[in-house]
C-alpha positions as CSV (number, residue, x, y, z in Angstrom):
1,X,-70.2,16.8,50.3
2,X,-67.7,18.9,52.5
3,X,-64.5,18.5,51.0
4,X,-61.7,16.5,53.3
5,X,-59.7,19.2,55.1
6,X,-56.2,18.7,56.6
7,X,-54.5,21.2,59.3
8,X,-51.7,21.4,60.9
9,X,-49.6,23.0,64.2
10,X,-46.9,25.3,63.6
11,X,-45.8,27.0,60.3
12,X,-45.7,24.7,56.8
13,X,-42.8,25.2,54.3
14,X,-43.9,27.8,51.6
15,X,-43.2,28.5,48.1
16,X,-43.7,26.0,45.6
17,X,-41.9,22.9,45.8
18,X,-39.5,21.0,43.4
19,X,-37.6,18.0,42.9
20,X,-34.8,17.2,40.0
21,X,-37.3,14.3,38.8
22,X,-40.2,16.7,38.7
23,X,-38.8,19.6,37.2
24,X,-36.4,17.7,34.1
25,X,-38.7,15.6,33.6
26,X,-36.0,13.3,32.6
27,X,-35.5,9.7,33.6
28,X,-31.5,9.3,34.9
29,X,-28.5,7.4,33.3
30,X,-29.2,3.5,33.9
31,X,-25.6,2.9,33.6
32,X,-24.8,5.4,36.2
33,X,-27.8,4.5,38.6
34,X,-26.7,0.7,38.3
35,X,-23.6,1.7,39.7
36,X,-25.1,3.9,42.6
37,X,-27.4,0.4,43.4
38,X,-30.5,0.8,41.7
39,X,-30.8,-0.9,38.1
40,X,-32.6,0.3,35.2
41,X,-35.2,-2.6,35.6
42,X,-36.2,-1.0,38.9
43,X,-35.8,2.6,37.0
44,X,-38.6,1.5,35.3
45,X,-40.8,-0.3,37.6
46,X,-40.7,2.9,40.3
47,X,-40.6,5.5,37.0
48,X,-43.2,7.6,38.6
49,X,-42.4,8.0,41.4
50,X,-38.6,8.4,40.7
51,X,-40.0,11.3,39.2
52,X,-42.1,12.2,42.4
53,X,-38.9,12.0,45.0
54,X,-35.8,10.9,43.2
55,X,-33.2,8.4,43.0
56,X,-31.7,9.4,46.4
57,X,-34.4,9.0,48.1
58,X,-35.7,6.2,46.3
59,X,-32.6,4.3,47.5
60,X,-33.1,5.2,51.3
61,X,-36.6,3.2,50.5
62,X,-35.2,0.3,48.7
63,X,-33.1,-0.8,51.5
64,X,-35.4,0.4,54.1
65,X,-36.4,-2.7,56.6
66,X,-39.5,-2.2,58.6
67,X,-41.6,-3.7,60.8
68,X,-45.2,-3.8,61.1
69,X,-47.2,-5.0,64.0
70,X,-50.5,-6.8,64.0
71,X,-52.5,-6.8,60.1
72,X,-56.1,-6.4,60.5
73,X,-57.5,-3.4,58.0
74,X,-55.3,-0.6,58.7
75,X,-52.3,-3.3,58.7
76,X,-53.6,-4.5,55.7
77,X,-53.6,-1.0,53.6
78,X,-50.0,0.3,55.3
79,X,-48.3,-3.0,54.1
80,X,-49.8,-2.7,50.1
81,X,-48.9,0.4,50.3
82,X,-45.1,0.4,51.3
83,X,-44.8,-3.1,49.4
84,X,-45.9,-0.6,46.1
85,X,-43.8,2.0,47.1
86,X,-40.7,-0.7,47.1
87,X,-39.2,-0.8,50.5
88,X,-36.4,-3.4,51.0
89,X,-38.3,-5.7,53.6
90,X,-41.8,-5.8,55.6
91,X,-41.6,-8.4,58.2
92,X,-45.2,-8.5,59.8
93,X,-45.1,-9.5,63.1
94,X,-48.9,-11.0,64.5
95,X,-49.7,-14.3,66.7
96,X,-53.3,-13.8,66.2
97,X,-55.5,-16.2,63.9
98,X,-57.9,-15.1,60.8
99,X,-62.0,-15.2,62.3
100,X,-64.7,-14.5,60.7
101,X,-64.9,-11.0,61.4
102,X,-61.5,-10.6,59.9
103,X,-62.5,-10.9,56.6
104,X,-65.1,-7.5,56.8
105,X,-62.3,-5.1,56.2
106,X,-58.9,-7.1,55.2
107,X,-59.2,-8.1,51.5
108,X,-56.4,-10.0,51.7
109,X,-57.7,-12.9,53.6
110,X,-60.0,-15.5,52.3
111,X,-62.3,-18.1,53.7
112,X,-60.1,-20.5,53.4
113,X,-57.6,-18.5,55.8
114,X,-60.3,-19.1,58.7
115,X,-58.1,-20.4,61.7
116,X,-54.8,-20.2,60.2
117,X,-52.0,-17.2,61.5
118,X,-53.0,-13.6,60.5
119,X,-49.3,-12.8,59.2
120,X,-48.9,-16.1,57.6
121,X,-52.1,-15.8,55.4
122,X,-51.8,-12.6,54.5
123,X,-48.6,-12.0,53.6
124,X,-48.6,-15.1,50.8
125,X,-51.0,-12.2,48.9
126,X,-49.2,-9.4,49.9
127,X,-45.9,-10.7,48.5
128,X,-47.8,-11.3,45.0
129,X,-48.2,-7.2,44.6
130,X,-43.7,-7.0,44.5
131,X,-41.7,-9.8,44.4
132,X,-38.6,-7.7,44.7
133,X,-40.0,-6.7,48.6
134,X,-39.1,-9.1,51.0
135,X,-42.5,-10.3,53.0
136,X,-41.7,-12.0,56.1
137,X,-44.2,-13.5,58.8
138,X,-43.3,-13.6,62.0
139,X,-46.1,-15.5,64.3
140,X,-44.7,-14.7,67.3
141,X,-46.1,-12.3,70.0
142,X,-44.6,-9.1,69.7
143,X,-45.7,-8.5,73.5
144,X,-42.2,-10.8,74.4
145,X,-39.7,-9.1,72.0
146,X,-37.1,-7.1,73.9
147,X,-35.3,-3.9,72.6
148,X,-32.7,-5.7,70.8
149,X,-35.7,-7.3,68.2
150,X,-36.6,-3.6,67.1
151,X,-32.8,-2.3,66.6
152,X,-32.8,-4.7,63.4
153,X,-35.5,-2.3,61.8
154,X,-35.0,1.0,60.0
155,X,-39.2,2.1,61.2
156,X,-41.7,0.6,63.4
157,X,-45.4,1.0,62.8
158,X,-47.7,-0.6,65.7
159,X,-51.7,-0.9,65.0
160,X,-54.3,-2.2,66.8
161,X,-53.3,-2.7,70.0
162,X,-53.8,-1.4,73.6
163,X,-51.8,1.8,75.0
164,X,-50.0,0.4,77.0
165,X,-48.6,-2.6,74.1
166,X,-48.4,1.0,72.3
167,X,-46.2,2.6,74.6
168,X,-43.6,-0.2,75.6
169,X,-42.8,-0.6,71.9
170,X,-42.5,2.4,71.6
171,X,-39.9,2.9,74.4
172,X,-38.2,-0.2,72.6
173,X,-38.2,1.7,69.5
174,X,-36.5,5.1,71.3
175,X,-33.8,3.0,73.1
176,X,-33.2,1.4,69.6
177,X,-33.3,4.6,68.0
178,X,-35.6,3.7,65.4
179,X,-38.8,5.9,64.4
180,X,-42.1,4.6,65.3
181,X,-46.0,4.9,64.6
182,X,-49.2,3.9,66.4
183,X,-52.4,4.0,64.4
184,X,-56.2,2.3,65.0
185,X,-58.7,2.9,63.6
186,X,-62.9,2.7,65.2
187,X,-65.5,2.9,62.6
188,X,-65.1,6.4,61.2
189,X,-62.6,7.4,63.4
190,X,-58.7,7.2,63.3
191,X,-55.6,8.1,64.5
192,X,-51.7,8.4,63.5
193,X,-49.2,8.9,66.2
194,X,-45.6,9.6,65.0
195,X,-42.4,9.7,67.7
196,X,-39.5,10.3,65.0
197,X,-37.2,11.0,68.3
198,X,-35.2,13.7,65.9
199,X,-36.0,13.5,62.0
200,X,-33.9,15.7,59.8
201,X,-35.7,16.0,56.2
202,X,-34.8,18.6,53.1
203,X,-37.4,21.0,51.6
204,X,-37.0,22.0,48.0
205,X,-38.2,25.1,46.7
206,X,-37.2,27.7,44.3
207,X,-35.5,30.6,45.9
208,X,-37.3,33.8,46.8
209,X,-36.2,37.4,47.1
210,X,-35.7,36.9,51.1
211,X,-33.0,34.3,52.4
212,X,-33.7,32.2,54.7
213,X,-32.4,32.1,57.7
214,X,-31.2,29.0,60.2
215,X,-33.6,29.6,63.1
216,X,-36.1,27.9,65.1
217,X,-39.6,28.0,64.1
218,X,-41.6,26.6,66.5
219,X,-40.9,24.5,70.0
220,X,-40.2,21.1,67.9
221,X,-39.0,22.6,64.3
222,X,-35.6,24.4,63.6
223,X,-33.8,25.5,60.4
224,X,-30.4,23.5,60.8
225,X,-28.8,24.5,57.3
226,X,-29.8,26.6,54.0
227,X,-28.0,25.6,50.2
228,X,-28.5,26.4,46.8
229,X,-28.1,24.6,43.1
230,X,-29.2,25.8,39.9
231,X,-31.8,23.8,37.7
232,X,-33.2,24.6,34.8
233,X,-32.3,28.7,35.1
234,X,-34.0,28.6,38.3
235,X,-32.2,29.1,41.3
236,X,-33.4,26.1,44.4
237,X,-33.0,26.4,47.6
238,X,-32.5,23.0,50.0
239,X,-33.5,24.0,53.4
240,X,-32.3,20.9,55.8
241,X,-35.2,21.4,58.8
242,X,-35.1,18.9,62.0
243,X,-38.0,18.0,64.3
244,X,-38.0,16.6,67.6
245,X,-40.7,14.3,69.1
246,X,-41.9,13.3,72.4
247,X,-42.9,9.5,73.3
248,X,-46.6,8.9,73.5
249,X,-46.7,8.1,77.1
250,X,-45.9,11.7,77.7
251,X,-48.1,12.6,74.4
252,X,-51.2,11.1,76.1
253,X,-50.9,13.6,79.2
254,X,-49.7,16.9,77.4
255,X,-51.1,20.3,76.6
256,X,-52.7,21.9,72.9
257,X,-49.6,24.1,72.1
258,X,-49.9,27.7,73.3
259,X,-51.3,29.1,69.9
260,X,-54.6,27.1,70.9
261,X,-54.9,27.9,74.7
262,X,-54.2,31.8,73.9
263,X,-56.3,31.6,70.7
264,X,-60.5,31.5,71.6
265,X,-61.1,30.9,68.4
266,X,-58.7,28.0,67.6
267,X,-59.5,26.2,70.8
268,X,-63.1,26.1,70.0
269,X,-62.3,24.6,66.6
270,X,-60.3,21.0,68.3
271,X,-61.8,18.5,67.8
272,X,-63.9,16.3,70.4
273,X,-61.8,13.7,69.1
274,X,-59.3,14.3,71.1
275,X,-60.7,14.1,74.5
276,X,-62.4,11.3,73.5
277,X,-59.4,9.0,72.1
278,X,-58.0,9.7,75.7
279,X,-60.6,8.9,77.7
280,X,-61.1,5.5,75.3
281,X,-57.0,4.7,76.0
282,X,-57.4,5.7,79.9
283,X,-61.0,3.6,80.1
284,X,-58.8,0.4,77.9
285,X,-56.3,0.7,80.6
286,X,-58.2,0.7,83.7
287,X,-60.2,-2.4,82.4
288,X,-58.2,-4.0,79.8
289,X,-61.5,-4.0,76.9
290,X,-63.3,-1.2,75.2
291,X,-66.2,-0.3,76.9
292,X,-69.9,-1.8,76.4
293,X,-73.2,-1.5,76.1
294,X,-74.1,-1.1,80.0
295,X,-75.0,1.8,82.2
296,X,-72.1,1.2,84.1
297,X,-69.6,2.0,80.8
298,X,-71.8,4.7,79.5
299,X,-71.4,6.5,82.8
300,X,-67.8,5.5,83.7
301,X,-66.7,6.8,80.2
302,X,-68.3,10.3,79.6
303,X,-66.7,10.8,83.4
304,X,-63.3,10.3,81.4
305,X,-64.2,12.0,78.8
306,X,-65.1,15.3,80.4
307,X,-62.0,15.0,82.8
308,X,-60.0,14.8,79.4
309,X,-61.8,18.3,78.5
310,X,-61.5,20.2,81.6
311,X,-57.7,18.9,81.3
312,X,-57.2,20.1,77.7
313,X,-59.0,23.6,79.1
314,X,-61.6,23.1,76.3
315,X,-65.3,24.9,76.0
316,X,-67.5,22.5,78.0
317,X,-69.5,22.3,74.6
318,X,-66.6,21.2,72.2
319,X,-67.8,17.2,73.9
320,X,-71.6,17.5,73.0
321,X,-73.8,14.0,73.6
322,X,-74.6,13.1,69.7
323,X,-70.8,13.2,69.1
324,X,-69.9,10.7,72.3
325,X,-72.5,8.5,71.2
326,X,-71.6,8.4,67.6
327,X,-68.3,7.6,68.6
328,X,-69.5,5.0,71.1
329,X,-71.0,3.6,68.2
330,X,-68.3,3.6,65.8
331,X,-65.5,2.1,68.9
332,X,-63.9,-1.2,68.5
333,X,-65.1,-1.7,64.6
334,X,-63.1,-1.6,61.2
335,X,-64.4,-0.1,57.7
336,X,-62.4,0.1,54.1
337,X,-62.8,3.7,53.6
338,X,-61.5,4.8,56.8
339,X,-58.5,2.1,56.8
340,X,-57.7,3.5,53.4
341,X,-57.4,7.2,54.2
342,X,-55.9,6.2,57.8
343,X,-53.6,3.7,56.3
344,X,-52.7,5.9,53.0
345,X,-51.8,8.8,55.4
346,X,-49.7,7.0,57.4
347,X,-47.9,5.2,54.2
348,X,-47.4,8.3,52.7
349,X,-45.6,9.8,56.2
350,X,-43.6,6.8,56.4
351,X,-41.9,6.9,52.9
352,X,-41.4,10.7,53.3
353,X,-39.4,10.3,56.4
354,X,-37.7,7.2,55.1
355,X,-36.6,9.2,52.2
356,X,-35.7,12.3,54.3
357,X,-38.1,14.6,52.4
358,X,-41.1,16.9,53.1
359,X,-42.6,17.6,56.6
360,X,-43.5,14.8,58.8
361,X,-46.4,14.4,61.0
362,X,-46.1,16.2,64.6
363,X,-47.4,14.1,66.4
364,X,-50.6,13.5,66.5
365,X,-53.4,13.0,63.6
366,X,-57.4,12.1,64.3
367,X,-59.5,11.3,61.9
368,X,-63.2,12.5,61.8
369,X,-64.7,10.6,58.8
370,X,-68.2,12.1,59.7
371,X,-66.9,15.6,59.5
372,X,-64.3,14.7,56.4
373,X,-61.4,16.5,58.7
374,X,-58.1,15.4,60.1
375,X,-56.1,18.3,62.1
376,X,-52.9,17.7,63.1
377,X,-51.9,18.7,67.0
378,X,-48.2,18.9,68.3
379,X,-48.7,17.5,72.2
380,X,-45.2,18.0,73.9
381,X,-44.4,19.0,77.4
382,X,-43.9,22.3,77.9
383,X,-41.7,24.3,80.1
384,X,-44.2,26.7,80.9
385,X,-41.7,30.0,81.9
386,X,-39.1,29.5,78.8
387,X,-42.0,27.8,76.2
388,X,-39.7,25.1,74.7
389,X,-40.2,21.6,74.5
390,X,-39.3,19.6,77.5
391,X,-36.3,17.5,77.1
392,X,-37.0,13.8,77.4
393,X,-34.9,11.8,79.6
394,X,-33.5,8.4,78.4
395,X,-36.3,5.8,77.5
396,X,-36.7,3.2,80.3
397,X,-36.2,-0.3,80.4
398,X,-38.6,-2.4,78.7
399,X,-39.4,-5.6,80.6
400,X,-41.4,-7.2,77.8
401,X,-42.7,-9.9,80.8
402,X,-45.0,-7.0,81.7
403,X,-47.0,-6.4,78.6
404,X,-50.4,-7.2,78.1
405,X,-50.8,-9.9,76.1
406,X,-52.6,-10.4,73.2
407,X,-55.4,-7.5,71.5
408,X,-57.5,-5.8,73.8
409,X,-61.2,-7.2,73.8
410,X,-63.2,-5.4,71.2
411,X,-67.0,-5.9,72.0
412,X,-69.8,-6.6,69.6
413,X,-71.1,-2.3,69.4
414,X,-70.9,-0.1,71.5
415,X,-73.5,2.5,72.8
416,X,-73.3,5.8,74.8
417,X,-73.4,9.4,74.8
418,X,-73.3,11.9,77.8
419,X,-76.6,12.6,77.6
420,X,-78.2,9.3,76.1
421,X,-81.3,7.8,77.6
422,X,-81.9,4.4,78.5
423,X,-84.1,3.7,75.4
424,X,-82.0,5.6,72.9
425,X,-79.3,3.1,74.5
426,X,-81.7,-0.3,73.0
427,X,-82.2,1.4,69.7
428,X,-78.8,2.7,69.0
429,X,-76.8,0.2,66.1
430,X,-74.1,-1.2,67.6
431,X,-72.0,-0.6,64.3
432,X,-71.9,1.2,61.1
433,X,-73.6,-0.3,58.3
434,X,-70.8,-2.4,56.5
435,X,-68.3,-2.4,59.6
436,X,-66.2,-5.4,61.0
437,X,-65.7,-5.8,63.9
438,X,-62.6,-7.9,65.2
């Protein structure tokens, strides 16, 4: 089996990495941590990883609030995961009610949970994995909150619901100046969108022979400050980076970076993914459901998807037939495996940036579970004669009276393919085997 590959846009920190934790190997003073707000029972509950990211850090995550939105699979495997990790508070915010379908791919609901609130259910089981994190349902529609309901949140992460539900909150979230994600999932396909608005994080690594200097690398990345400590004989170096973001109504519509569209090579390596998660949000827009099993969808959405290529200036053969209809297949159902990865990715983002450590995702991550790969691509505008990133003008007002209401409609398999015949279209599955579909 191919092994699971992970890229990225723009140059990654080098030199190894260190932390205090990692490195002394020693647990710190209980008496002294108890007075910085962290006691020694919770020294020795989080003891690994203390170790992993420190006490500093570990504090920024213990009084962290954050909201998550809707808790179907992915939902699900973000909430365990930051309950584990010991943030302060997860209030899970979801007016929808456990079905049948539900209970394919979110092992936190039962039987018995069948027609009772989504939130409600499943946070009674999620509170059981940490009683010192605060689990609180909210079984309200998130579709009528108003900026002022995100400012009460340290991070936002959205899942599972249409672009344009994706989009308002996430204008919310930039007039509160909180940092957001969107993330779905579709069989073996997924997504992470990150809009950090501006994330300062430190880098730790031991020192090398050449300093390094406060510059810019890339569009969204700069070098803001450089500092030094000694540990253990070994000279460190704490290099303080900041990244700026773009909001993913403007992410949707942007360019590949340059280093793609001058590089042959590299743009004949992106991933078909891409075109096709935009024509899937453009197609949800125009008709408020994924598409279907009828000619009329087929058609209407390989149109979008080869607009979305000629837009992108992809190789008219990066978009080939067996990929569109394996991922026609694979749209509007949930699997464990690719909720874990999806979900664990995310998690793991979310607690760097929350502890201010290690690079964050920029800005958008797609998931290939046939293929085992999950690049990474920076989508910004671009001011085309200086090459920087465009800057963003203030974040509109949200009228929260306008949002779609509800999930969009997820149908029961979907078929297609740009070149798909009528009777590959009847014998096509209309999910992979062991999916739920909501």
């Amino acid at each position: 089996m191919e092994a699971l590959t992970a890229s990225s846009e723009g140059p990654m920190a080098d030199g190894p990495r260190v932390n205090s934790m990692s490195t002394s190997g020693n647990l710190p003073d209980p008496e002294t941590e108890q007075q910085n707000g962290i006691s020694a029972d919770e020294i020795a509950l989080y003891d690994r990883q203390i170790r992993l990211w420190g006490v500093k850090a570990q504090e920024r995550i213990r009084s962290a609030k954050v909201l998550l939105v809707t808790v179907k699979a992915i939902g699900a495997e973000i909430a365990k995961n930051l309950i584990l990790n010991g943030i302060g508070s997860l209030t899970i915010i979801d007016n929808g009610q456990v079905i049948d379908n539900d209970l394919g791919a979110q092992y936190f609901l039962r039987d018995e949970d069948i027609g009772l609130n989504r939130a409600q259910a499943a946070s009674t089981r999620l509170q059981e994995l940490n009683p010192r994190v605060a689990v609180i349902p909210d079984i309200s529609d998130v579709t009528t909150k108003g900026p002022d309901f995100y400012s009460s949140f340290d991070m936002i992460i959205a899942t599972d619901l249409p672009f344009f539900s994706l989009s308002l909150i996430n204008a919310a979230a930039r007039m509160a100046k909180r940092p957001f994600y969107a993330t779905g999932i579709h069989g073996f396909y997924g997504f992470i969108f990150a809009d950090l608005i501006e994330h300062e994080y430190i880098i730790e690594r031991e020192q090398s022979n050449r300093s390094t200097a406060v510059t810019s690398e890339s569009t969204t990345r700069s070098i803001i400050s450089v500092a030094t400590k000694k540990e253990n004989g070994k000279n460190i170096e704490l290099v303080t980076k900041r990244e700026t973001y773009t909001p993913i109504i403007l992410a949707n519509s942007s360019p590949l970076a340059p280093e793609y569209l001058k590089n042959r090579r590299r743009l004949k390596g992106v991933t078909p993914l891409l075109p096709a998660l935009r024509a899937l949000w453009d197609f949800e827009r125009n008709t408020g459901r994924f598409p279907t099993h009828s000619r009329e969808d087929l058609v209407s959405f390989t149109t979008l998807a080869n607009e979305k290529l000629q837009e992108l200036q992809l190789p008219v053969d990066t978009l080939k037939s067996d990929f569109l209809r394996s991922f026609m297949q694979n749209v509007g159902s949930e699997i464990v495996p690719t909720a874990a990865f999806v979900g664990g990715r995310l998690s793991e983002d979310a607690i760097n940036v929350l502890g201010k450590r290690e690079q964050p995702i920029q800005n958008l991550l797609l998931f290939d579970g046939e293929n085992f790969q999950a690049p990474i691509y920076a989508l910004h505008p671009i001011f085309e004669e200086n090459g920087t990133a465009q800057q963003l003008p203030p974040a509109p007002p949200v009228d929260a009276g306008t949002m779609p209401q509800g999930n969009v409609d997820r149908p029961q398999g979907v078929n297609g393919g740009s070149t798909v015949s009528q009777n590959e279209l009847s014998t096509m599955p209309s999910a992979p085997v062991g999916a739920s579909q909501p």
